[in-house]
Backbone bond lengths (Angstrom), bond angles and torsions (degrees), N, CA, C in turn:
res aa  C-N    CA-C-N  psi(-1)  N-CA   C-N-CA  omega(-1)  CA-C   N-CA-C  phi
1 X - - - 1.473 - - 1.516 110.28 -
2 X 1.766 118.80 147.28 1.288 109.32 -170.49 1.758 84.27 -104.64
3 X 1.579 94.68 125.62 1.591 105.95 161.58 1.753 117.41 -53.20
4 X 0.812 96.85 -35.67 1.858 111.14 -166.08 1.690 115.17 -87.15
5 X 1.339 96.73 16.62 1.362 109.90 -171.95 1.681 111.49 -138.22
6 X 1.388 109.91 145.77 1.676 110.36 163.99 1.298 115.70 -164.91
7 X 1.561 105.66 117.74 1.757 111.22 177.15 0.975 107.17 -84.88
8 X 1.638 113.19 167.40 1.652 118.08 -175.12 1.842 84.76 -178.49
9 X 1.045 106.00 176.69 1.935 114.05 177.38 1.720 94.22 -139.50
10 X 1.105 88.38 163.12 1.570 123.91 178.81 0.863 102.54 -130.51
11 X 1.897 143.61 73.82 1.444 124.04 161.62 1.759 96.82 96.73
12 X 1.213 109.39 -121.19 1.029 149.53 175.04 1.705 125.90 -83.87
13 X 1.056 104.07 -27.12 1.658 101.04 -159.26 1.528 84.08 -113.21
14 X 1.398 122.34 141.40 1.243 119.12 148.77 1.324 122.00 -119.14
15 X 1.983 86.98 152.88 1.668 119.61 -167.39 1.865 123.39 -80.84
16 X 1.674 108.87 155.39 1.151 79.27 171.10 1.348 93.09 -153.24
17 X 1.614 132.75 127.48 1.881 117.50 -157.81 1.611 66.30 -85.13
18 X 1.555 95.45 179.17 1.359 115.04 178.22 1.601 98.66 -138.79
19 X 1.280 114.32 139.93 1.618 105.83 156.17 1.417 124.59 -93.51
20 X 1.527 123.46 129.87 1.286 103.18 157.24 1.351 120.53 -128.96
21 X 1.690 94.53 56.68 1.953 109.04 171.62 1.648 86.26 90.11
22 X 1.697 78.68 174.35 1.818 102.10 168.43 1.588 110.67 -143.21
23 X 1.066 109.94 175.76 1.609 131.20 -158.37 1.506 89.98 -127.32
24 X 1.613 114.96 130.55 1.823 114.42 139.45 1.380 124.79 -87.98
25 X 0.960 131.95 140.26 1.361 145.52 -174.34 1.621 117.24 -137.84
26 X 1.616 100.04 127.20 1.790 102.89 -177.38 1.355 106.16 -47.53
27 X 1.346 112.78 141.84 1.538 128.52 178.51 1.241 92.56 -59.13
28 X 1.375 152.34 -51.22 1.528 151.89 -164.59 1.301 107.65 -52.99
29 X 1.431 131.01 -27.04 1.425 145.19 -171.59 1.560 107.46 -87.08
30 X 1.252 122.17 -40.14 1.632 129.39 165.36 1.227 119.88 -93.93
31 X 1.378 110.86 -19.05 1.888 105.92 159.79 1.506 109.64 -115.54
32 X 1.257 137.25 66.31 1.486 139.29 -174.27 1.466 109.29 -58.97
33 X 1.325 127.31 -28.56 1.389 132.88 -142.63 1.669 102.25 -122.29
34 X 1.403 109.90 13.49 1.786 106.90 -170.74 1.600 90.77 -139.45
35 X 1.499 100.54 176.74 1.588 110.29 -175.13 1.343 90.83 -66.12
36 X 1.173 128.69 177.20 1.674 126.39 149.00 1.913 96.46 -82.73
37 X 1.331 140.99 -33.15 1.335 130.12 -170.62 1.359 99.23 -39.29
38 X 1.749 93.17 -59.07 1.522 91.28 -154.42 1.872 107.93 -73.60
39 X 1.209 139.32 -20.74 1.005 155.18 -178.78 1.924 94.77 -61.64
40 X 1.221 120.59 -54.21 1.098 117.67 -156.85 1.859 105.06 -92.43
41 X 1.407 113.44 -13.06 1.079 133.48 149.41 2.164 120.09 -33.45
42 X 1.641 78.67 -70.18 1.789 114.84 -177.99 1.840 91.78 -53.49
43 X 1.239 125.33 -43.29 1.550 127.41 -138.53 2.210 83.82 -92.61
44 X 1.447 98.73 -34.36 1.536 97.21 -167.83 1.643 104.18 -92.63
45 X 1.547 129.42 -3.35 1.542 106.55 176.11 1.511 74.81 -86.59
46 X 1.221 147.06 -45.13 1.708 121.02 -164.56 1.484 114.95 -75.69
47 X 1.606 124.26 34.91 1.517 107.58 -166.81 1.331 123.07 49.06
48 X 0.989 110.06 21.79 1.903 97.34 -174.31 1.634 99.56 -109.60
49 X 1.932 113.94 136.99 1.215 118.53 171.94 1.377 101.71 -28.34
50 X 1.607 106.30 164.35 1.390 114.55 167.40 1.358 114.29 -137.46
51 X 1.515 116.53 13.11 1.543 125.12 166.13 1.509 109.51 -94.27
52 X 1.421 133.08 -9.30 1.365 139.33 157.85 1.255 131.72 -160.04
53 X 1.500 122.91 151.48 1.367 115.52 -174.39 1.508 99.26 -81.64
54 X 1.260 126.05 152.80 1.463 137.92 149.05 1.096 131.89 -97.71
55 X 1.475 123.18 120.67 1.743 103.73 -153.46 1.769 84.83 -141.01
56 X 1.556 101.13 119.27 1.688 91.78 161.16 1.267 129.64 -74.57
57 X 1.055 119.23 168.55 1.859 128.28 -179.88 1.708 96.39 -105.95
58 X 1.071 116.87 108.44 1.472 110.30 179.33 1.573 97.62 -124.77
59 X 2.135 130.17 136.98 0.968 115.29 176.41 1.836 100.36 -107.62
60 X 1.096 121.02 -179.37 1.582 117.20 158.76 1.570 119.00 -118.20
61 X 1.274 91.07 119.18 1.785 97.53 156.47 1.371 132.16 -89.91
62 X 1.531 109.52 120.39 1.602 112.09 176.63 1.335 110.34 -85.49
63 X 1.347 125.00 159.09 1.480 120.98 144.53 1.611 107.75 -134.73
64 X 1.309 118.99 111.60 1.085 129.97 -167.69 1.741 121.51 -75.80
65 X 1.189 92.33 -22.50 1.581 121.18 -165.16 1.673 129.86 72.08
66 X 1.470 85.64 10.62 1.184 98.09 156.00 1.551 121.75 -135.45
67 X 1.307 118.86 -18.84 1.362 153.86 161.63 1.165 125.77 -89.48
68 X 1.236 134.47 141.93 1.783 135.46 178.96 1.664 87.78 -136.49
69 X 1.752 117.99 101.34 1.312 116.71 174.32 1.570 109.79 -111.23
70 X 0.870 97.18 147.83 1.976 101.44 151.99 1.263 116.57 -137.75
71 X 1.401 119.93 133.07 0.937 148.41 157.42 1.978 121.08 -53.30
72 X 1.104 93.08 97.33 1.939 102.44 -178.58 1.414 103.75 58.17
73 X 1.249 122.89 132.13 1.251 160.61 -179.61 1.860 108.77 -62.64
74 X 0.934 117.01 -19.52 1.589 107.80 175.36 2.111 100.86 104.73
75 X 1.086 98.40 -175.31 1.368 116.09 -169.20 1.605 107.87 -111.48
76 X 1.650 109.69 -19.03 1.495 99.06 177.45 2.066 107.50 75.59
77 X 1.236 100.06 -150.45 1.361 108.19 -177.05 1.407 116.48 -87.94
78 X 1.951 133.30 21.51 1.061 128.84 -150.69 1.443 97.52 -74.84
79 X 1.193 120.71 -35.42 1.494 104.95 177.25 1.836 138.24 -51.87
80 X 1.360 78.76 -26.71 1.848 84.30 174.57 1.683 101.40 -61.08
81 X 0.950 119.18 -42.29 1.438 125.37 -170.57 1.705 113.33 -100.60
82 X 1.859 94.64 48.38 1.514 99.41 -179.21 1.140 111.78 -101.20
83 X 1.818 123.66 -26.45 1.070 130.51 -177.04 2.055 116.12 -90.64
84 X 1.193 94.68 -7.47 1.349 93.21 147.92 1.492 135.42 -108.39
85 X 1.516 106.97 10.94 1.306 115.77 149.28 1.648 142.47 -80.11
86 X 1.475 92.19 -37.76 1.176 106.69 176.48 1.889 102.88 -142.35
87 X 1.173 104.17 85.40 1.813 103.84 178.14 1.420 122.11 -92.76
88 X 0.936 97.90 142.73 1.630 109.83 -150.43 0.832 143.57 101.36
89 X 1.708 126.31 6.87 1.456 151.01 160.25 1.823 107.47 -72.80
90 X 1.174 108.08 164.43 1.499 101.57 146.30 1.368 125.40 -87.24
91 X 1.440 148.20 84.40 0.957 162.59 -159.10 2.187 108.02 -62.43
92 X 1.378 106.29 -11.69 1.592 105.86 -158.79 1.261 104.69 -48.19
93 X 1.512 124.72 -55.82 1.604 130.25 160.88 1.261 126.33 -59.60
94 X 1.444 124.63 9.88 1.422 105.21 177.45 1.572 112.01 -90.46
95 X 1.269 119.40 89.23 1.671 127.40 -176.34 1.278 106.64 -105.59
96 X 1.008 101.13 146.34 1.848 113.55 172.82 1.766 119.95 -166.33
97 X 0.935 98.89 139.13 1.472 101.48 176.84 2.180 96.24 121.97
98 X 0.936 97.05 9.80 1.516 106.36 -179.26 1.994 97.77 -67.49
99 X 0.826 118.63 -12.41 2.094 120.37 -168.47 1.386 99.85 -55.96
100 X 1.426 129.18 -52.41 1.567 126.67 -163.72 1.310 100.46 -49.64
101 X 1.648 113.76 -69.11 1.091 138.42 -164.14 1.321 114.56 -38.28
102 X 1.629 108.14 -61.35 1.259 122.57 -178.08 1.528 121.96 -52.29
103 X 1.048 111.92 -39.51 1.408 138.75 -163.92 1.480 96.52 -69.47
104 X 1.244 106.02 -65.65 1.362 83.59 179.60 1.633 129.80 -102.92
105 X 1.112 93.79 26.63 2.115 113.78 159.69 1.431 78.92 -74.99
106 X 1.073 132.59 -48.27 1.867 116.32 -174.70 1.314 108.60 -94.65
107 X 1.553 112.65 34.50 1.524 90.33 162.13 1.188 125.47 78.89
108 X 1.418 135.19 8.15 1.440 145.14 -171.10 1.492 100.44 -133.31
109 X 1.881 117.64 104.46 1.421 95.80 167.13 1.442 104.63 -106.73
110 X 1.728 111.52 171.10 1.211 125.05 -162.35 1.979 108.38 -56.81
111 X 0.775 88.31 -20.08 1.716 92.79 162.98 1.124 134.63 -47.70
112 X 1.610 88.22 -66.94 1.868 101.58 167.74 1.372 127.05 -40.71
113 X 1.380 110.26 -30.07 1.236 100.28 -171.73 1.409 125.06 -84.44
114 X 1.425 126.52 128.74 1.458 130.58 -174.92 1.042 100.48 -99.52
115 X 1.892 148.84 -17.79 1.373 124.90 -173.87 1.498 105.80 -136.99
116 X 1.306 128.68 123.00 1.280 123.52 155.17 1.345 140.23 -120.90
117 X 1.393 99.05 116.45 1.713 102.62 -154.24 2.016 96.11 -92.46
118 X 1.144 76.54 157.76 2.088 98.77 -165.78 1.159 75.84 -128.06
119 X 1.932 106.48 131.21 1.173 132.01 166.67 1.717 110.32 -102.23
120 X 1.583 90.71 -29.53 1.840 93.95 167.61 1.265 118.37 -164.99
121 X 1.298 140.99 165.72 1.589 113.46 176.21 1.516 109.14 -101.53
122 X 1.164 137.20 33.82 1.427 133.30 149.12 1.622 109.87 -16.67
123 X 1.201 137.64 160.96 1.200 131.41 149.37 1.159 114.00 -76.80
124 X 0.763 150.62 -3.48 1.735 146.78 176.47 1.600 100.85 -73.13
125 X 1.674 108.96 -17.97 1.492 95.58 -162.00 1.540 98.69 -139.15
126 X 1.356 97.31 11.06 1.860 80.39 173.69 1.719 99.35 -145.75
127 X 1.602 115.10 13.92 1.265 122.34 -147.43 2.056 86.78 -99.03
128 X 0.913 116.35 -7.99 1.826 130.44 171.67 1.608 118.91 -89.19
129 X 1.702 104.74 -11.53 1.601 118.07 -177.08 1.413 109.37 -52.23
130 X 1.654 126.45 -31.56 1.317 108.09 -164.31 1.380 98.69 -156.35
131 X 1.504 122.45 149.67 1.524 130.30 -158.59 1.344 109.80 -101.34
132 X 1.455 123.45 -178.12 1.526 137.04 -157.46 1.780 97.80 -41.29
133 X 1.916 107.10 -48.27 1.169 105.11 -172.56 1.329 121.75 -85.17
134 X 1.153 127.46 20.87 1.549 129.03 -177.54 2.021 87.75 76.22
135 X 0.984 129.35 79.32 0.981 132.05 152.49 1.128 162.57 -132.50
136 X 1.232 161.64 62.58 1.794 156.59 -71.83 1.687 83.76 -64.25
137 X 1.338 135.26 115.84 1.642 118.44 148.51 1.541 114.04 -50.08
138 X 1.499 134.38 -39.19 1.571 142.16 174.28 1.246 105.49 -99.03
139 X 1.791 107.09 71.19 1.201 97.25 167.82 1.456 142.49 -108.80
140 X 1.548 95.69 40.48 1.200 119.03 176.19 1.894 110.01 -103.75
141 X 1.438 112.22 -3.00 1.448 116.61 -162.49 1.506 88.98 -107.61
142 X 1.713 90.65 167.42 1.152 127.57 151.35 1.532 137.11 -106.36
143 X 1.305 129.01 118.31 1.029 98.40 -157.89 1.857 116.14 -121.21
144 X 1.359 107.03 178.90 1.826 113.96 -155.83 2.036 101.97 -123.57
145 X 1.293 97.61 124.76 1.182 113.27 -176.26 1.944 120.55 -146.95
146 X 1.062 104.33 117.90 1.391 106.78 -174.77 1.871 117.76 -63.13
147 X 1.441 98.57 121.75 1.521 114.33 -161.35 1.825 98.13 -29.04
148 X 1.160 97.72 -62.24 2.085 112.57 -174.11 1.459 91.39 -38.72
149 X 1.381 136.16 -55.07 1.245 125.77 -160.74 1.577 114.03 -77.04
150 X 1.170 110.99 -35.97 1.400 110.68 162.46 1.466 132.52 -58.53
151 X 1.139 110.85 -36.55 1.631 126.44 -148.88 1.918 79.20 -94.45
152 X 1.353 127.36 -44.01 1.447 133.76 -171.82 1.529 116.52 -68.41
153 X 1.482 109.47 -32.10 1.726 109.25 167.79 1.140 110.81 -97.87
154 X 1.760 125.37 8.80 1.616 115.56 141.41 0.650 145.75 -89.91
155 X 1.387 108.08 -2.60 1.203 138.14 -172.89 1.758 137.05 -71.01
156 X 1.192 111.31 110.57 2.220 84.02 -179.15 1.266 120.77 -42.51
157 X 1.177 119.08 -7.89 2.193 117.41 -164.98 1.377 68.60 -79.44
158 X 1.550 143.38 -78.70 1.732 143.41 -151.03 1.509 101.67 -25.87
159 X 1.107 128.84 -32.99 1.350 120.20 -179.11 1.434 112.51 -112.60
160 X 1.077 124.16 8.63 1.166 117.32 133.97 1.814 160.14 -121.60
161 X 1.421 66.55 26.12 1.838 97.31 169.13 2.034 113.32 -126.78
162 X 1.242 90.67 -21.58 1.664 91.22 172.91 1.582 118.02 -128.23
163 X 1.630 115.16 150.75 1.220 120.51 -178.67 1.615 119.98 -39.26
164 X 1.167 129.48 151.40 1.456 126.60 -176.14 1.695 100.53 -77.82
165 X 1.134 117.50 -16.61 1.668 106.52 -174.21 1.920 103.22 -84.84
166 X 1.315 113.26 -30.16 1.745 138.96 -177.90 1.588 79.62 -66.02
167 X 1.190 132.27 -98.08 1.293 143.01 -178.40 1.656 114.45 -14.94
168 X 1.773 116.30 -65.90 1.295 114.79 173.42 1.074 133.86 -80.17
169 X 1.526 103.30 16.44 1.633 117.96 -168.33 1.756 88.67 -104.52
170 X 1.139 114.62 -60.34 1.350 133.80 -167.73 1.432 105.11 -67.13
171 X 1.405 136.70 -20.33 1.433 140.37 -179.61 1.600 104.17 -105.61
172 X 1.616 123.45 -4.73 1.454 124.36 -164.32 1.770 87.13 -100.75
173 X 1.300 106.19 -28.04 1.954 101.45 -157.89 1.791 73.23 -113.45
174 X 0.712 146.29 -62.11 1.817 123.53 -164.48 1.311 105.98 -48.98
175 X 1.357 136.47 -61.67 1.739 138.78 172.28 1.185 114.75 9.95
176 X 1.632 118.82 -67.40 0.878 123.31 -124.77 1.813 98.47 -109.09
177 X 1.579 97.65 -11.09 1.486 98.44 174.84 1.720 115.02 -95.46
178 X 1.341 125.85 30.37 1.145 157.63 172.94 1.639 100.73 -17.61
179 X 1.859 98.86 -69.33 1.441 122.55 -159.20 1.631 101.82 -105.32
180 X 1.171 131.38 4.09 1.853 123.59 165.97 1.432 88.97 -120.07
181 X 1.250 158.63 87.31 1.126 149.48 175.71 1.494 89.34 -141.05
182 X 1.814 101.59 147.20 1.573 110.52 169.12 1.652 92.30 -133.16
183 X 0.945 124.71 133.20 1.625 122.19 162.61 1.344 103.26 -103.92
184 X 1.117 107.79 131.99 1.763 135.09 169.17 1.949 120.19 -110.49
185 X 1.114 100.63 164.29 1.381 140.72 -133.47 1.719 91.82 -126.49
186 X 1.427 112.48 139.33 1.226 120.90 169.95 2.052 103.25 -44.55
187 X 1.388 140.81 161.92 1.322 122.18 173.01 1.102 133.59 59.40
188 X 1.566 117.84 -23.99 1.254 127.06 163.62 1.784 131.17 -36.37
189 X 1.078 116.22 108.19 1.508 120.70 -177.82 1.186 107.20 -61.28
190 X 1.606 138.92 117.29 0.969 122.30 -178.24 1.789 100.61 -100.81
191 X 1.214 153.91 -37.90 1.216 160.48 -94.42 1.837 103.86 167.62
192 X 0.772 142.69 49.46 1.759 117.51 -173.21 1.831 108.56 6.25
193 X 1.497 82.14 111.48 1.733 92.51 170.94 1.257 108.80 93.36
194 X 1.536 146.49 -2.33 0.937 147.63 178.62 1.784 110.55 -128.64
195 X 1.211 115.29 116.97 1.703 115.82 -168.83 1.572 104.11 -133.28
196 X 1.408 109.73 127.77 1.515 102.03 154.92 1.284 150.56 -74.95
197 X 1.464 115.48 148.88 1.592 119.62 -159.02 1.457 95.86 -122.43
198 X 1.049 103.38 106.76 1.599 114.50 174.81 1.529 109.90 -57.76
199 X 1.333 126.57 119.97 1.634 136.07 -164.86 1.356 94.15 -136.44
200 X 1.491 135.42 45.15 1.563 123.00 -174.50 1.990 101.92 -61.01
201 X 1.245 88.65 157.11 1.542 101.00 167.53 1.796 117.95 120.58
202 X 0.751 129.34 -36.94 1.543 137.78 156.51 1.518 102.23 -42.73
203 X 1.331 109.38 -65.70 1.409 140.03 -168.23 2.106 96.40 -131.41
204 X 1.497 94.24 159.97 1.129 119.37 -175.73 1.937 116.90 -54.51
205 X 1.284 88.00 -53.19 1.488 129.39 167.87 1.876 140.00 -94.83
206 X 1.131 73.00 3.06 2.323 95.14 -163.02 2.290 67.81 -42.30
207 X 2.114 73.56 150.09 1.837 68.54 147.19 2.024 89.93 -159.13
208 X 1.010 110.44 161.48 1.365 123.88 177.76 1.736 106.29 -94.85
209 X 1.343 95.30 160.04 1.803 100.45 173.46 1.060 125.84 -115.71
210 X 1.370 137.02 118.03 1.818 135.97 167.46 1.458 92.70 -84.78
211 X 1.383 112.56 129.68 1.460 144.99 179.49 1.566 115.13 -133.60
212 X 1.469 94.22 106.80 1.670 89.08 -167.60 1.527 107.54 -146.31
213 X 0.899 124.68 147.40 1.719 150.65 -165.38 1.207 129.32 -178.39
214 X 1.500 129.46 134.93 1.253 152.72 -126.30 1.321 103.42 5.77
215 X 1.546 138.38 86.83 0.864 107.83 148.99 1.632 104.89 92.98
216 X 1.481 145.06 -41.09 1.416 159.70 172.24 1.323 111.44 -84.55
217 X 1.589 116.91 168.71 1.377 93.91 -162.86 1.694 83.46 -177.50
218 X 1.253 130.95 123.42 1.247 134.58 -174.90 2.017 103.38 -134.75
219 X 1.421 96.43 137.33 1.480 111.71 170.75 1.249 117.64 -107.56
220 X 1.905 95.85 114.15 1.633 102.41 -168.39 2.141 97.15 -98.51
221 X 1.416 109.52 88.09 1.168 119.80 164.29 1.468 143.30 -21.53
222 X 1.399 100.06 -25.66 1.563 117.25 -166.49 1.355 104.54 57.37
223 X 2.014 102.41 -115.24 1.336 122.12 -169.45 1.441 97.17 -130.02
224 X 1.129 111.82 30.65 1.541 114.20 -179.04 1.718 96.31 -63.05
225 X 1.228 124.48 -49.60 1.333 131.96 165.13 1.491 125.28 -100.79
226 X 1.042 140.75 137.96 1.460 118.01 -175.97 1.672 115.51 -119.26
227 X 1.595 103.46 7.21 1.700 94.42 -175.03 1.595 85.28 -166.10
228 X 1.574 101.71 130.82 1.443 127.12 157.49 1.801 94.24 -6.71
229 X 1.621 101.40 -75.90 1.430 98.95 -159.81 1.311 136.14 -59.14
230 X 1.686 90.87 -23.48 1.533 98.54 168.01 1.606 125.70 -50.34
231 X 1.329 132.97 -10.10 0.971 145.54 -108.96 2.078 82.88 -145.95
232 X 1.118 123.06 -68.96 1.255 138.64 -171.32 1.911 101.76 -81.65
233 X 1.143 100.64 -19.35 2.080 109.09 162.11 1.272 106.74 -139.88
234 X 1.387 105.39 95.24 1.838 100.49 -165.62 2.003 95.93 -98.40
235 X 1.629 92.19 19.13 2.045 90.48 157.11 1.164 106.79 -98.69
236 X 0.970 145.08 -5.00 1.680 156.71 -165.09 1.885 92.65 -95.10
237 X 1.730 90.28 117.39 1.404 80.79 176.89 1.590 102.49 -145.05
238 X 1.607 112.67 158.35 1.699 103.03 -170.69 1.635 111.78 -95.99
239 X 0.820 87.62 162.66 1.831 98.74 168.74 1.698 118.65 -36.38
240 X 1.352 96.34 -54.69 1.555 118.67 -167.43 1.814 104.88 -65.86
241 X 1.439 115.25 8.20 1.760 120.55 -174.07 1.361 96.17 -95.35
242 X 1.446 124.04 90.21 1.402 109.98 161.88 1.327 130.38 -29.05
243 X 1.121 106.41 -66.47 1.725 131.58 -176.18 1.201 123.69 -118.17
244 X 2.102 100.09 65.55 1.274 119.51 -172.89 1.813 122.69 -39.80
245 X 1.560 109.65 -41.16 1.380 98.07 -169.75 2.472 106.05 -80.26
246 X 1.437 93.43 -27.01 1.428 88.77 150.36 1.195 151.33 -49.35
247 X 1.775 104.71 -46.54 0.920 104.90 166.94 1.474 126.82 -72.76
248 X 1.209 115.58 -22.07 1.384 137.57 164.78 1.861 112.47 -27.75
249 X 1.482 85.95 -78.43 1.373 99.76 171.48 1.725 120.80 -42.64
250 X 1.265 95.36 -54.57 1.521 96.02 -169.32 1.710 111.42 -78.13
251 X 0.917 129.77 9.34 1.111 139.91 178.75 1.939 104.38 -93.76
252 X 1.290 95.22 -56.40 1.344 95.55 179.49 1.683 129.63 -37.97
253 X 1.632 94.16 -60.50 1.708 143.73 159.99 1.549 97.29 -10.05
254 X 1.840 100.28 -71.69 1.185 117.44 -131.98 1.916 95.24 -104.02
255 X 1.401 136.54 -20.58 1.398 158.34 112.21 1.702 110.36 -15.85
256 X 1.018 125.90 -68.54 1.227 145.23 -170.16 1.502 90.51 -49.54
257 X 1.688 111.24 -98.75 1.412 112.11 157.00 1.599 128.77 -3.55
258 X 1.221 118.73 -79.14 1.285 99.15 179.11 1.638 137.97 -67.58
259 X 1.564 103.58 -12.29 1.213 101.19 179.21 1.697 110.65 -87.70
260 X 1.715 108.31 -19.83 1.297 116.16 176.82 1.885 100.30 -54.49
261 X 1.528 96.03 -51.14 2.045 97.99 -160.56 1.442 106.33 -83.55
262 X 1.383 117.72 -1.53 1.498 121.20 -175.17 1.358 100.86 66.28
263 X 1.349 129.35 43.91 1.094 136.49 179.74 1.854 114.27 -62.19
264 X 1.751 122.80 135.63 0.917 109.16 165.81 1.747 98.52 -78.98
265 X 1.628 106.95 155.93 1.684 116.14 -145.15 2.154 64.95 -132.34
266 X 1.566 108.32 147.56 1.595 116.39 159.38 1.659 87.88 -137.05
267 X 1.113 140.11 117.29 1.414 158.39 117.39 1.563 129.11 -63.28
268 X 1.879 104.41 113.69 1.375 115.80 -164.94 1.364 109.34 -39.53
269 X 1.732 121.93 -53.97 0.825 152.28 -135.24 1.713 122.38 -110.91
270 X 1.736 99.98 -8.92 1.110 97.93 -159.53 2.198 99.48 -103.05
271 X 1.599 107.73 146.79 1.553 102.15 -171.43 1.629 84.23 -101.03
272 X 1.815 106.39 165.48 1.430 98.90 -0.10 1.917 109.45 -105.64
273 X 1.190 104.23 174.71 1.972 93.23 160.19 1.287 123.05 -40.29
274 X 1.110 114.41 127.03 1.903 128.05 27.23 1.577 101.23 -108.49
275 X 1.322 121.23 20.68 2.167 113.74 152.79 1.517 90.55 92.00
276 X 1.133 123.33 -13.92 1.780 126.25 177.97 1.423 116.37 -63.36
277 X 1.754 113.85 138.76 1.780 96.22 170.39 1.951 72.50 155.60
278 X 1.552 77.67 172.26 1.314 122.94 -155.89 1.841 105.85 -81.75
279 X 0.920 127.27 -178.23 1.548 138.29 152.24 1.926 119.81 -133.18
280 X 0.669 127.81 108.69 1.540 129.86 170.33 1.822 109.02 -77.63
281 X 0.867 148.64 176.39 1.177 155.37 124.97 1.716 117.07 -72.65
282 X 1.317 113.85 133.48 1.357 95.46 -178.95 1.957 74.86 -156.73
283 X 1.763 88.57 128.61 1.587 103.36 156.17 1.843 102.63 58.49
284 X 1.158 108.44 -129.02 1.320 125.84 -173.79 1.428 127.43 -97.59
285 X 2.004 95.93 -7.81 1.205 120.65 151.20 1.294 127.94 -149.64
286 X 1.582 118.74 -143.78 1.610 105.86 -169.48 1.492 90.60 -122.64
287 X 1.662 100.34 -171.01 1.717 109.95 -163.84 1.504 95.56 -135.91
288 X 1.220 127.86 113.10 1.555 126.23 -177.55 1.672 103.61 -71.31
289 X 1.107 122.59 137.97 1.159 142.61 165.59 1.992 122.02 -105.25
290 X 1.326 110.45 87.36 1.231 121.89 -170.79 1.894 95.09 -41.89
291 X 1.453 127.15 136.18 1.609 109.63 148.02 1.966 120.51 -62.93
292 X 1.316 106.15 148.76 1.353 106.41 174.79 1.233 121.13 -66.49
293 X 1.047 155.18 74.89 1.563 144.35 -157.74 1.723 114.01 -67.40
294 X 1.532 97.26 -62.62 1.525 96.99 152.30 1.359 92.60 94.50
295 X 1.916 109.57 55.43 1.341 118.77 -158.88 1.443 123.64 49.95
């Protein structure tokens, strides 16, 4: 069995999460806005370390049957350069760049793919766009990006609301998709069966995905949220929220929704693999419900 892999269907189209590794990151960086006591409190009634968060990088593959999409491009080599992000973690698990590999342990090589939709240009998600030689890795695709998100990492505000490495990371891998580029629109169909959901606030432009066939219908989150907990203290907010009271909003919006439709919810970010599961409403927020995979 490939660990780094998980099928499932939507209807009609079938799914496939992908791994490409995970990153630790100081809890102070995903809870910016709370004590760390009480944060590290939250991390120990769930068993979870409390000297770092662990957050996987998970991408999604569609196959539409008429379409071969993926969803964000991977992280590339960000992990080598984890311990000079955050030093003083234990870094042993922070891997990334595992997507090629995986992808095609399931049978998908980078060829196949004709569409790749960008939910944001973080490096976590666009930092896999291009190889040793500066080269499209999907260079058989075209790819889908929401106008706000584009127009914002060309922008002069990009450097002065985000880090210069976020900025030259995100302007080094967008470049080059100049001439396959589609910019979309809140609702925008990108694919039959795949539409964007405008989620500004993480990012300028973040957008989420409704993915739906026969009848099924799954919400691919991005980073609209980035941690289980965010979710159960939706005042708890991370560093990485550009446009905290935005993102605010759109979180609610887009939460609200799925727990109203019993929506299956896929979150890049959320453990454990394969990032699948439910939303409840609970209190003043909701309660993530991992799916059972059942190995």
């Amino acid at each position: 069995m490939n660990t780094g892999s998980f099928r499932f269907a939507i209807g009609e189209f079938e799914c496939v999460s992908v791994s490409d590794g995970a990153l630790n990151y100081p809890p102070e960086s995903f809870f910016s806005n709370t004590s760390l006591e009480r944060v590290e409190e939250a991390l120990r009634e769930r068993n979870l370390p409390t000297a770092q968060v662990m957050t996987p990088y998970t991408c999604l593959f569609v196959d539409t049957g008429e379409h071969r999409v993926l969803i964000d491009a991977g992280a590339g080599d960000l992990g080598a350069h984890a311990a000079q992000m955050f030093p003083g973690l234990d870094h042993s698990t922070s891997i990334t760049g595992l997507l090629l590999e995986n992808l095609r342990a399931a049978g998908v090589e980078s060829s196949d793919i004709d569409t790749v939709i960008i939910t944001h240009a973080h490096p976590d998600h666009v930092g896999g766009m291009l190889d040793e030689e500066e080269r499209l890795v999907f260079g058989n695709a075209r790819y889908v990006i929401s106008q706000e998100e584009w127009d914002f990492w060309n922008s002069d505000d990009a450097m002065a609301r985000a880090p210069a490495f976020m900025v030259d990371t995100a302007r080094r891998n967008l470049e080059p998709l100049i001439d396959r580029l589609t910019l979309v629109e809140d609702g925008s169909e990108m694919v039959p069966g795949i539409r964007a959901v405008a989620t500004f606030g993480h990012t300028p432009g973040h957008i989420a995905l409704s993915i739906a066939s026969g009848g099924d219908r799954l919400l691919h989150i991005s980073d609209a949220v980035l941690y289980p907990l965010h979710l159960e203290y939706p005042e708890w907010t991370p560093v990485f929220d550009m446009l905290p009271d935005l993102a605010s909003a759109s979180k609610h919006r887009v939460f609200d929704l799925a727990a109203e439709e019993n929506a299956l919810v896929f979150a890049h970010h959320f453990p454990p693999f394969p990032n699948l599961g439910h939303v409840r409403k609970k209190e003043q927020g909701w309660n993530w419900q991992p799916l059972e995979t059942h190995g």
